[in-house]
C-alpha positions in Angstrom: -54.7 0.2 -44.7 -57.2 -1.9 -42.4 -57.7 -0.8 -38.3 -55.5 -3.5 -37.5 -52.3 -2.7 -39.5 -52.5 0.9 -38.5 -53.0 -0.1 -34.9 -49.4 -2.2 -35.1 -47.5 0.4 -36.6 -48.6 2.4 -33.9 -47.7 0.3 -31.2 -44.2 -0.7 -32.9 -43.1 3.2 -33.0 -44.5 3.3 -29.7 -42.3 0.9 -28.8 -39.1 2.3 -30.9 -39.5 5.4 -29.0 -39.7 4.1 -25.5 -36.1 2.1 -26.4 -34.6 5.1 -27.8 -36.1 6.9 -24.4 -34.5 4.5 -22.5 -30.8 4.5 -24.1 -30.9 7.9 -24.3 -31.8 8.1 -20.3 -29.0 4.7 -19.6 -26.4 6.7 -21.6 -26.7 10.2 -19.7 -26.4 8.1 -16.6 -23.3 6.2 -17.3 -21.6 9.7 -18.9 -23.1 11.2 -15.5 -21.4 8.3 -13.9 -18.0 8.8 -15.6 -18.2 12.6 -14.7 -19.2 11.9 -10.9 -16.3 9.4 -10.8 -13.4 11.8 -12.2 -15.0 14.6 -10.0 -14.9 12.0 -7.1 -11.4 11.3 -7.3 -9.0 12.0 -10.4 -8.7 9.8 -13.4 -11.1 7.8 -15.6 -11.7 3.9 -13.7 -12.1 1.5 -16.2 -12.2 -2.7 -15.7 -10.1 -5.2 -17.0 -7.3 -7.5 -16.8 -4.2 -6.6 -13.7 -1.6 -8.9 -14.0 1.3 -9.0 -12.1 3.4 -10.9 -14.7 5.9 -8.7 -17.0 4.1 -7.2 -19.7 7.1 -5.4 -21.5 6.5 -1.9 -19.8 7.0 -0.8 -16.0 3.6 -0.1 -14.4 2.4 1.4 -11.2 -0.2 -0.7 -8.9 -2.0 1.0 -6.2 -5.3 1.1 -4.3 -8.0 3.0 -5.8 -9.5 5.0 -3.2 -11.8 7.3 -5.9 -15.3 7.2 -5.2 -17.5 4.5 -7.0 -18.1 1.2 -7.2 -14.0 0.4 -7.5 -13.2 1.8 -4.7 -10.3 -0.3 -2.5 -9.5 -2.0 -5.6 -6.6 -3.0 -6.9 -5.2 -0.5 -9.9 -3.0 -0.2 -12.7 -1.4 2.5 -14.8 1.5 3.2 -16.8 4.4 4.3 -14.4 5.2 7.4 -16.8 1.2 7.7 -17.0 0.1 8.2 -13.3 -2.6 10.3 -13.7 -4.0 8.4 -16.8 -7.1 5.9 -16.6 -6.6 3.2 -14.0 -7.9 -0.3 -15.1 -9.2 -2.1 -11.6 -8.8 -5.5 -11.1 -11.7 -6.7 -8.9 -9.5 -7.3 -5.8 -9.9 -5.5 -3.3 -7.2 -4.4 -0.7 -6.6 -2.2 2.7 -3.5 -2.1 2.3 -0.8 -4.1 -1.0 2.9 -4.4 -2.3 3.9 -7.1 -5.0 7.2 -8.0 -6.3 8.3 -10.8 -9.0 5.1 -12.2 -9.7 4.2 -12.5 -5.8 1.3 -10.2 -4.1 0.0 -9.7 -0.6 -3.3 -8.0 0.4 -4.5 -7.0 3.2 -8.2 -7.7 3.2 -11.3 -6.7 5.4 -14.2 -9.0 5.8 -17.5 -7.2 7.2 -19.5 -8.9 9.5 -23.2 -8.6 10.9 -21.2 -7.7 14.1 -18.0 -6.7 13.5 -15.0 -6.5 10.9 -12.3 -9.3 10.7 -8.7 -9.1 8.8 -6.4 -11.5 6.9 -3.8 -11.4 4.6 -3.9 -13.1 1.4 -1.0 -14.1 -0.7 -1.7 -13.7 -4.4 -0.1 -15.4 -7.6 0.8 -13.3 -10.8 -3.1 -13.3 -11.4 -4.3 -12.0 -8.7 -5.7 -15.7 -7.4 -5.5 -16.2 -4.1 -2.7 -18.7 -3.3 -3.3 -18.8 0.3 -4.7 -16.5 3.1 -4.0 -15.9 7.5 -6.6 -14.7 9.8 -4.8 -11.4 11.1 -5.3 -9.9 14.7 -6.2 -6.3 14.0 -6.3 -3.4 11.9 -3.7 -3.7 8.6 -1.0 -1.2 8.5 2.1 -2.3 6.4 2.8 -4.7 3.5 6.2 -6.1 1.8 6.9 -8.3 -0.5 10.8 -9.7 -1.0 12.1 -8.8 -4.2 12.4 -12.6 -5.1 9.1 -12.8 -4.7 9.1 -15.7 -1.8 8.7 -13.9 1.0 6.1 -11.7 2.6 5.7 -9.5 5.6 2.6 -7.3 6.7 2.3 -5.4 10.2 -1.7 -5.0 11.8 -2.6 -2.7 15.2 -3.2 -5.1 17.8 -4.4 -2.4 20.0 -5.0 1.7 18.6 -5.0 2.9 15.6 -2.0 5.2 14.9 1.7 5.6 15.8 1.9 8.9 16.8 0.8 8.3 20.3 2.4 5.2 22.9 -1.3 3.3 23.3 -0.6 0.8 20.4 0.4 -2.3 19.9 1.3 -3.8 16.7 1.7 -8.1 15.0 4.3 -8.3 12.7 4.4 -11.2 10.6 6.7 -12.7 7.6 5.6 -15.7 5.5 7.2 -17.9 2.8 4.5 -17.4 -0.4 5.9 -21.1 -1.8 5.5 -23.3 1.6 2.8 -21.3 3.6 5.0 -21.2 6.7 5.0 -18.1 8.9 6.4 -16.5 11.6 3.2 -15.0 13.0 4.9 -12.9 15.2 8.6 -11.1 15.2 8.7 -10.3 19.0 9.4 -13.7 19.3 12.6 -13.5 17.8 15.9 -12.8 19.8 17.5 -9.2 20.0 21.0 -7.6 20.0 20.5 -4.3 21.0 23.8 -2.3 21.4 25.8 -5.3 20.7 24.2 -7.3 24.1 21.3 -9.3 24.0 17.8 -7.6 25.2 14.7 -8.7 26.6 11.8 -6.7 27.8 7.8 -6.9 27.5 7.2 -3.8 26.0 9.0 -4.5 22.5 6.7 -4.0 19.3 8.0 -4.7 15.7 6.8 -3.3 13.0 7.2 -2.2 9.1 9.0 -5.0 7.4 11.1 -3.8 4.0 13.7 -6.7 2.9 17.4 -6.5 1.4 16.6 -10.5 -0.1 15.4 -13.3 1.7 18.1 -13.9 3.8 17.7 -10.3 5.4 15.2 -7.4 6.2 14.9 -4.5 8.2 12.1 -3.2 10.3 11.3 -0.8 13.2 11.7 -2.4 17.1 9.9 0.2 19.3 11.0 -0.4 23.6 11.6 2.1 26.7 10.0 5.1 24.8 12.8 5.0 21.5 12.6 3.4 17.7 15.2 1.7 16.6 16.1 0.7 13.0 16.8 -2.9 13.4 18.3 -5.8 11.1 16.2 -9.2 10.8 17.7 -12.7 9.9 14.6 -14.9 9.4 16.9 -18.4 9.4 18.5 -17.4 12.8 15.4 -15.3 14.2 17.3 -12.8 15.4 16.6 -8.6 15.1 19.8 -6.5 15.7 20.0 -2.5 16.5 21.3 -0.4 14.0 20.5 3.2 14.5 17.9 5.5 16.6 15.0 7.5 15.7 13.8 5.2 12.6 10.2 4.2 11.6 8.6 2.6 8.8 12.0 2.0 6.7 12.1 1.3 3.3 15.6 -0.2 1.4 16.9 1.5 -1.9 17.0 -0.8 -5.1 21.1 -0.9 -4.6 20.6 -1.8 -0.5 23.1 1.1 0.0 20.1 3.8 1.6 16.8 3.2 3.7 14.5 6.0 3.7 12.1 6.4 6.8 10.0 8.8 8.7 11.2 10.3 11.6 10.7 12.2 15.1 11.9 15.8 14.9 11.5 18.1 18.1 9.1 20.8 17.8 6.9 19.0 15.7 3.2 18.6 16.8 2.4 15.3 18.7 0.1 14.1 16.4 2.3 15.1 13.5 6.0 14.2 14.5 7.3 13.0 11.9 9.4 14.4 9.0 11.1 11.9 5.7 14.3 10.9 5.9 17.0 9.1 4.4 20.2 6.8 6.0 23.4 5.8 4.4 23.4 2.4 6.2 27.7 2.7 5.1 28.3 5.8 7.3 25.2 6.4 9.0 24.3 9.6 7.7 20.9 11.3 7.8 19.3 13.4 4.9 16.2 15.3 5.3 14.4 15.2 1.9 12.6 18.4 0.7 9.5 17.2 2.2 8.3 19.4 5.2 5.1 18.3 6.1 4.1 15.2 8.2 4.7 12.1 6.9 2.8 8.8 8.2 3.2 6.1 5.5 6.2 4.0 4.3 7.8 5.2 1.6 8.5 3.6 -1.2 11.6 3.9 -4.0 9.9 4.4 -7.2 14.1 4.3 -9.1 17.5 5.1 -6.7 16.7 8.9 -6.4 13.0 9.3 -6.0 10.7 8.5 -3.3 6.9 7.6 -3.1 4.8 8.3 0.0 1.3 8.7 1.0 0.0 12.3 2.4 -3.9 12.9 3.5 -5.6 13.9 0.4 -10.3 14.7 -0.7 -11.1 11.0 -1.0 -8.3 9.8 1.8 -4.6 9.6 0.3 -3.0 11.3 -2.7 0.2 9.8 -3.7 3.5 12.1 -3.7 7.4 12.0 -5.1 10.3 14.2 -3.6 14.0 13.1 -4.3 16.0 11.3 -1.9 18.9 13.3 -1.9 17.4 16.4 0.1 17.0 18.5 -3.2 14.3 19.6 -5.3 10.6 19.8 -3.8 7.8 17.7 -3.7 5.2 16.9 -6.4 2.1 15.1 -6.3 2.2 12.3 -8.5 -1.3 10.5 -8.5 -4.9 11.5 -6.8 -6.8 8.8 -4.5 -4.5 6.7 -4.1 -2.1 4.4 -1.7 -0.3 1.5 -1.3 2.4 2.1 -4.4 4.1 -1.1 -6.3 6.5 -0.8 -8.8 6.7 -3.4 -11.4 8.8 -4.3 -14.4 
Protein backbone atom coordinates (compact mmCIF):
# COMPACT_ATOMS: atom_id res chain seq x y z
CA UNK A 1 0.00 0.00 0.00
CA UNK A 2 1.79 3.30 -1.28
CA UNK A 3 2.03 6.69 1.33
CA UNK A 4 -0.76 8.08 -0.56
CA UNK A 5 -3.47 5.44 -0.18
CA UNK A 6 -2.66 5.03 3.50
CA UNK A 7 -2.81 8.76 3.99
CA UNK A 8 -6.67 8.68 2.45
CA UNK A 9 -7.87 5.99 4.44
CA UNK A 10 -6.73 7.94 7.18
CA UNK A 11 -8.27 11.07 6.49
CA UNK A 12 -11.68 9.23 5.38
CA UNK A 13 -11.97 7.50 9.03
CA UNK A 14 -11.02 10.70 10.25
CA UNK A 15 -13.70 12.03 8.78
CA UNK A 16 -16.29 8.99 9.64
CA UNK A 17 -15.49 9.62 13.10
CA UNK A 18 -15.97 13.38 13.32
CA UNK A 19 -19.77 12.62 11.61
CA UNK A 20 -20.51 10.00 14.02
CA UNK A 21 -19.02 12.70 16.79
CA UNK A 22 -21.22 15.01 15.64
CA UNK A 23 -24.70 12.89 15.43
CA UNK A 24 -23.96 11.47 18.47
CA UNK A 25 -23.43 15.18 20.06
CA UNK A 26 -26.88 16.64 17.72
CA UNK A 27 -28.86 13.52 19.06
CA UNK A 28 -28.04 14.04 22.97
CA UNK A 29 -29.07 17.59 22.36
CA UNK A 30 -32.45 17.11 20.71
CA UNK A 31 -33.21 14.06 23.46
CA UNK A 32 -31.83 16.85 26.02
CA UNK A 33 -34.23 19.11 24.31
CA UNK A 34 -37.26 16.75 24.54
CA UNK A 35 -36.40 16.23 28.25
CA UNK A 36 -36.02 20.11 29.01
CA UNK A 37 -39.31 20.54 27.23
CA UNK A 38 -41.50 17.87 29.22
CA UNK A 39 -39.71 19.17 32.40
CA UNK A 40 -40.62 22.74 31.19
CA UNK A 41 -44.14 22.23 30.97
CA UNK A 42 -45.97 18.69 30.66
CA UNK A 43 -46.41 16.72 27.57
CA UNK A 44 -44.24 15.95 24.50
CA UNK A 45 -44.53 19.27 21.70
CA UNK A 46 -44.39 17.87 18.47
CA UNK A 47 -45.15 19.93 14.83
CA UNK A 48 -47.53 19.36 12.31
CA UNK A 49 -50.74 19.91 10.67
CA UNK A 50 -53.96 21.82 13.19
CA UNK A 51 -56.88 21.98 11.28
CA UNK A 52 -59.94 23.25 12.44
CA UNK A 53 -62.08 21.20 9.96
CA UNK A 54 -63.81 17.84 11.37
CA UNK A 55 -61.47 15.16 11.38
CA UNK A 56 -63.80 12.33 12.72
CA UNK A 57 -62.83 12.64 16.43
CA UNK A 58 -63.47 15.56 18.98
CA UNK A 59 -60.15 17.39 19.81
CA UNK A 60 -59.08 19.99 22.35
CA UNK A 61 -57.20 23.26 21.00
CA UNK A 62 -55.42 25.41 23.33
CA UNK A 63 -52.34 27.72 23.80
CA UNK A 64 -49.18 26.06 24.56
CA UNK A 65 -47.59 27.93 27.19
CA UNK A 66 -44.69 25.06 27.86
CA UNK A 67 -41.35 26.33 27.62
CA UNK A 68 -39.56 26.13 24.12
CA UNK A 69 -39.60 27.29 20.99
CA UNK A 70 -43.66 26.60 20.67
CA UNK A 71 -44.51 28.43 23.15
CA UNK A 72 -47.94 30.72 22.54
CA UNK A 73 -48.69 28.37 19.87
CA UNK A 74 -51.62 27.08 18.83
CA UNK A 75 -52.13 23.18 20.10
CA UNK A 76 -53.92 20.17 19.57
CA UNK A 77 -54.80 16.96 21.34
CA UNK A 78 -57.25 14.38 21.60
CA UNK A 79 -60.14 15.58 23.98
CA UNK A 80 -60.02 12.05 25.89
CA UNK A 81 -56.06 12.51 25.52
CA UNK A 82 -55.27 15.84 27.31
CA UNK A 83 -52.15 15.19 28.64
CA UNK A 84 -50.84 13.34 25.51
CA UNK A 85 -48.32 15.03 22.90
CA UNK A 86 -49.64 18.32 21.65
CA UNK A 87 -48.88 18.83 17.86
CA UNK A 88 -48.36 22.92 17.43
CA UNK A 89 -49.49 24.62 14.57
CA UNK A 90 -47.09 27.52 14.02
CA UNK A 91 -49.71 30.20 15.00
CA UNK A 92 -49.29 31.93 17.63
CA UNK A 93 -52.03 33.38 19.95
CA UNK A 94 -52.48 35.49 23.43
CA UNK A 95 -55.51 34.58 23.77
CA UNK A 96 -58.16 31.90 21.00
CA UNK A 97 -61.63 30.19 20.68
CA UNK A 98 -62.88 28.53 17.30
CA UNK A 99 -66.07 27.08 16.46
CA UNK A 100 -67.47 25.52 13.03
CA UNK A 101 -64.54 25.92 11.01
CA UNK A 102 -64.07 29.76 12.10
CA UNK A 103 -60.98 30.95 14.48
CA UNK A 104 -60.09 34.22 16.19
CA UNK A 105 -56.59 35.06 17.68
CA UNK A 106 -55.52 37.39 19.53
CA UNK A 107 -52.04 38.35 18.41
CA UNK A 108 -49.09 40.53 19.80
CA UNK A 109 -46.78 42.24 17.46
CA UNK A 110 -43.31 43.41 19.24
CA UNK A 111 -41.99 46.47 18.36
CA UNK A 112 -38.43 48.32 18.66
CA UNK A 113 -40.57 50.57 21.00
CA UNK A 114 -43.46 49.09 22.11
CA UNK A 115 -46.02 46.06 21.67
CA UNK A 116 -49.16 46.50 19.45
CA UNK A 117 -52.46 44.00 19.36
CA UNK A 118 -54.98 42.79 16.65
CA UNK A 119 -57.27 40.26 16.21
CA UNK A 120 -57.12 37.99 13.44
CA UNK A 121 -59.86 35.92 12.03
CA UNK A 122 -58.74 32.49 10.83
CA UNK A 123 -60.31 29.96 8.21
CA UNK A 124 -60.46 26.15 8.96
CA UNK A 125 -56.49 26.23 8.21
CA UNK A 126 -55.41 28.45 10.32
CA UNK A 127 -54.87 31.29 7.30
CA UNK A 128 -55.52 34.39 8.19
CA UNK A 129 -58.82 35.58 6.62
CA UNK A 130 -58.70 39.05 7.84
CA UNK A 131 -57.22 40.91 10.84
CA UNK A 132 -58.22 44.58 13.28
CA UNK A 133 -55.69 46.69 14.89
CA UNK A 134 -56.99 46.26 18.71
CA UNK A 135 -56.57 49.06 21.45
CA UNK A 136 -54.94 47.28 24.30
CA UNK A 137 -54.01 44.34 26.09
CA UNK A 138 -56.27 40.92 24.83
CA UNK A 139 -58.38 39.39 27.44
CA UNK A 140 -61.41 37.35 26.01
CA UNK A 141 -62.28 35.56 22.80
CA UNK A 142 -65.60 33.93 21.31
CA UNK A 143 -66.51 32.54 18.50
CA UNK A 144 -70.54 31.89 17.48
CA UNK A 145 -71.30 28.39 17.24
CA UNK A 146 -72.25 28.97 13.44
CA UNK A 147 -69.11 30.01 12.98
CA UNK A 148 -69.99 33.72 11.48
CA UNK A 149 -69.49 35.68 14.20
CA UNK A 150 -66.73 36.75 16.50
CA UNK A 151 -66.20 38.70 19.63
CA UNK A 152 -62.94 39.45 21.71
CA UNK A 153 -62.63 41.96 24.71
CA UNK A 154 -58.78 44.04 25.22
CA UNK A 155 -57.90 46.41 28.54
CA UNK A 156 -57.98 49.74 27.34
CA UNK A 157 -56.54 50.96 30.53
CA UNK A 158 -55.04 48.21 33.56
CA UNK A 159 -54.50 45.04 33.45
CA UNK A 160 -56.84 42.99 35.67
CA UNK A 161 -60.55 43.05 36.91
CA UNK A 162 -60.14 42.65 40.29
CA UNK A 163 -59.59 46.33 41.01
CA UNK A 164 -62.04 49.48 39.47
CA UNK A 165 -58.89 51.25 37.35
CA UNK A 166 -59.71 49.41 34.07
CA UNK A 167 -61.25 49.94 31.19
CA UNK A 168 -62.04 47.42 28.67
CA UNK A 169 -63.08 47.49 24.20
CA UNK A 170 -65.44 44.98 23.40
CA UNK A 171 -65.86 44.20 19.96
CA UNK A 172 -68.03 41.56 17.64
CA UNK A 173 -67.31 41.00 13.97
CA UNK A 174 -69.04 39.09 11.08
CA UNK A 175 -65.98 36.45 9.96
CA UNK A 176 -67.84 36.39 6.21
CA UNK A 177 -68.24 40.38 5.53
CA UNK A 178 -65.50 41.88 7.77
CA UNK A 179 -67.97 44.32 9.41
CA UNK A 180 -67.53 45.10 13.12
CA UNK A 181 -68.92 46.77 15.80
CA UNK A 182 -65.64 47.96 17.31
CA UNK A 183 -67.14 48.91 20.36
CA UNK A 184 -70.42 47.55 22.39
CA UNK A 185 -70.81 50.70 24.67
CA UNK A 186 -72.20 52.15 21.84
CA UNK A 187 -75.08 50.16 21.91
CA UNK A 188 -78.37 51.14 23.73
CA UNK A 189 -79.21 49.64 27.24
CA UNK A 190 -82.36 48.46 29.25
CA UNK A 191 -81.34 48.13 32.57
CA UNK A 192 -84.22 47.22 35.02
CA UNK A 193 -86.60 47.34 32.25
CA UNK A 194 -85.83 51.46 31.54
CA UNK A 195 -83.39 52.65 29.33
CA UNK A 196 -79.80 53.69 30.88
CA UNK A 197 -77.15 55.96 30.07
CA UNK A 198 -74.07 56.83 31.89
CA UNK A 199 -70.14 57.33 31.11
CA UNK A 200 -68.81 54.86 33.17
CA UNK A 201 -70.32 51.67 31.44
CA UNK A 202 -67.66 48.90 30.29
CA UNK A 203 -68.64 45.72 28.34
CA UNK A 204 -66.90 42.94 28.36
CA UNK A 205 -66.63 38.90 27.88
CA UNK A 206 -68.79 38.15 24.89
CA UNK A 207 -70.20 34.20 24.87
CA UNK A 208 -73.23 33.80 22.16
CA UNK A 209 -76.57 31.75 22.21
CA UNK A 210 -76.47 32.05 17.91
CA UNK A 211 -75.97 34.94 16.00
CA UNK A 212 -79.00 36.60 16.68
CA UNK A 213 -78.02 36.72 20.48
CA UNK A 214 -75.18 36.86 23.08
CA UNK A 215 -74.51 37.57 26.50
CA UNK A 216 -71.77 39.54 28.16
CA UNK A 217 -70.79 41.38 31.32
CA UNK A 218 -71.97 45.49 31.57
CA UNK A 219 -69.93 46.84 34.50
CA UNK A 220 -71.57 50.77 35.79
CA UNK A 221 -71.97 52.53 39.45
CA UNK A 222 -69.68 49.94 41.14
CA UNK A 223 -72.09 46.46 40.09
CA UNK A 224 -71.77 43.69 37.16
CA UNK A 225 -74.49 42.84 35.51
CA UNK A 226 -75.17 39.85 33.26
CA UNK A 227 -76.64 41.37 30.20
CA UNK A 228 -78.39 40.12 26.90
CA UNK A 229 -77.00 41.53 23.41
CA UNK A 230 -79.07 41.72 20.06
CA UNK A 231 -76.39 42.65 17.50
CA UNK A 232 -79.33 43.57 14.69
CA UNK A 233 -81.08 46.00 17.08
CA UNK A 234 -77.76 47.01 19.18
CA UNK A 235 -79.27 46.87 22.18
CA UNK A 236 -77.75 45.09 25.76
CA UNK A 237 -80.53 44.27 28.36
CA UNK A 238 -80.01 43.52 32.28
CA UNK A 239 -80.60 40.21 33.37
CA UNK A 240 -79.13 39.45 36.72
CA UNK A 241 -76.46 40.94 39.27
CA UNK A 242 -73.05 39.86 40.36
CA UNK A 243 -71.99 38.11 36.87
CA UNK A 244 -68.60 38.28 35.10
CA UNK A 245 -67.05 36.61 32.29
CA UNK A 246 -70.29 34.25 31.36
CA UNK A 247 -70.12 31.48 29.36
CA UNK A 248 -73.58 29.63 27.74
CA UNK A 249 -74.19 25.82 28.13
CA UNK A 250 -74.43 23.72 24.74
CA UNK A 251 -78.51 23.54 25.46
CA UNK A 252 -78.58 27.69 26.18
CA UNK A 253 -80.52 26.61 29.33
CA UNK A 254 -77.21 27.56 32.05
CA UNK A 255 -74.33 30.24 31.91
CA UNK A 256 -71.58 29.65 34.16
CA UNK A 257 -69.56 32.73 35.37
CA UNK A 258 -67.21 33.94 38.11
CA UNK A 259 -68.35 35.76 40.75
CA UNK A 260 -67.92 38.36 43.79
CA UNK A 261 -68.35 36.58 47.16
CA UNK A 262 -67.93 38.73 50.42
CA UNK A 263 -65.01 37.81 52.45
CA UNK A 264 -62.97 37.01 49.72
CA UNK A 265 -59.51 38.74 49.27
CA UNK A 266 -59.58 41.89 46.85
CA UNK A 267 -57.31 40.65 44.63
CA UNK A 268 -59.01 37.29 44.61
CA UNK A 269 -62.92 37.90 44.74
CA UNK A 270 -64.12 35.70 42.73
CA UNK A 271 -65.58 32.22 43.12
CA UNK A 272 -67.37 29.79 39.77
CA UNK A 273 -70.70 29.83 39.46
CA UNK A 274 -73.49 28.67 37.56
CA UNK A 275 -77.27 30.42 36.50
CA UNK A 276 -80.35 28.79 35.37
CA UNK A 277 -81.28 31.66 33.05
CA UNK A 278 -85.22 29.80 33.46
CA UNK A 279 -85.47 30.49 37.25
CA UNK A 280 -82.54 32.37 38.04
CA UNK A 281 -80.88 30.21 40.32
CA UNK A 282 -77.22 30.22 41.42
CA UNK A 283 -74.99 27.10 41.98
CA UNK A 284 -71.57 27.30 43.45
CA UNK A 285 -69.54 24.60 41.72
CA UNK A 286 -67.05 22.60 43.89
CA UNK A 287 -64.37 24.94 43.04
CA UNK A 288 -63.07 27.04 46.00
CA UNK A 289 -60.31 28.84 44.96
CA UNK A 290 -60.18 32.06 42.85
CA UNK A 291 -61.18 31.96 39.60
CA UNK A 292 -60.17 34.72 36.88
CA UNK A 293 -60.78 33.21 33.35
CA UNK A 294 -63.90 32.36 31.42
CA UNK A 295 -65.03 29.18 31.65
CA UNK A 296 -65.68 27.12 29.19
CA UNK A 297 -68.30 23.98 28.75
CA UNK A 298 -66.24 21.12 27.65
CA UNK A 299 -70.13 18.69 27.40
CA UNK A 300 -73.54 20.00 29.55
CA UNK A 301 -72.04 18.97 32.96
CA UNK A 302 -68.45 19.84 32.96
CA UNK A 303 -66.64 23.02 33.04
CA UNK A 304 -63.10 24.20 31.78
CA UNK A 305 -61.34 27.14 33.38
CA UNK A 306 -57.93 28.49 33.66
CA UNK A 307 -56.11 28.61 37.34
CA UNK A 308 -52.28 30.09 37.75
CA UNK A 309 -50.07 27.25 37.19
CA UNK A 310 -45.28 26.71 36.89
CA UNK A 311 -45.12 27.98 33.25
CA UNK A 312 -48.40 30.51 33.66
CA UNK A 313 -51.87 28.54 33.46
CA UNK A 314 -52.78 24.93 34.01
CA UNK A 315 -56.14 23.98 32.61
CA UNK A 316 -58.87 22.56 35.23
CA UNK A 317 -62.56 20.61 35.06
CA UNK A 318 -65.13 20.62 38.03
CA UNK A 319 -68.89 19.77 37.24
CA UNK A 320 -71.44 22.29 36.94
CA UNK A 321 -73.82 20.98 39.09
CA UNK A 322 -72.00 21.92 42.52
CA UNK A 323 -70.83 18.18 43.04
CA UNK A 324 -67.81 16.38 42.76
CA UNK A 325 -64.29 18.32 43.08
CA UNK A 326 -61.97 19.70 40.87
CA UNK A 327 -59.31 17.99 38.65
CA UNK A 328 -56.62 19.28 36.61
CA UNK A 329 -57.01 18.34 33.23
CA UNK A 330 -54.03 19.61 31.20
CA UNK A 331 -50.49 21.42 32.20
CA UNK A 332 -49.40 24.85 30.46
CA UNK A 333 -52.10 25.59 29.01
CA UNK A 334 -55.10 28.25 28.23
CA UNK A 335 -57.50 29.40 26.00
CA UNK A 336 -59.72 25.88 25.66
CA UNK A 337 -61.74 25.08 22.23
CA UNK A 338 -63.78 22.26 21.85
CA UNK A 339 -64.19 20.78 18.48
CA UNK A 340 -66.03 18.04 16.70
Amino acid sequence: MTRTSRLMILLVAVLLLGAAGTGAVLHAANRSGERNQEQAGGAPVRTGTVSLRPDGGRRLLVRNLAWGPHRDEIASVPAGRPDGPRTVSGVKCLRFHAAAGTGICLQARHGALEDTYRAVVLDADLREVRHYPVAGIPTRARVSPSGHLVAWTVFVSGDSYAGTAFSTRTSLADARTGAIDDNLETFSVVKDGRPYHASDINIWGVTFADDSRFYATLATAGQTYLVQGDPAARTLTTLHRNVECPSLSPDGSRIAYKKRVPGAPADAPWRLYVLDLHDMTETATAERRDVDDQALWADGSTLVYALPGDYGSDLWTVPANGTGAPRRLMRSAVAPAYLG
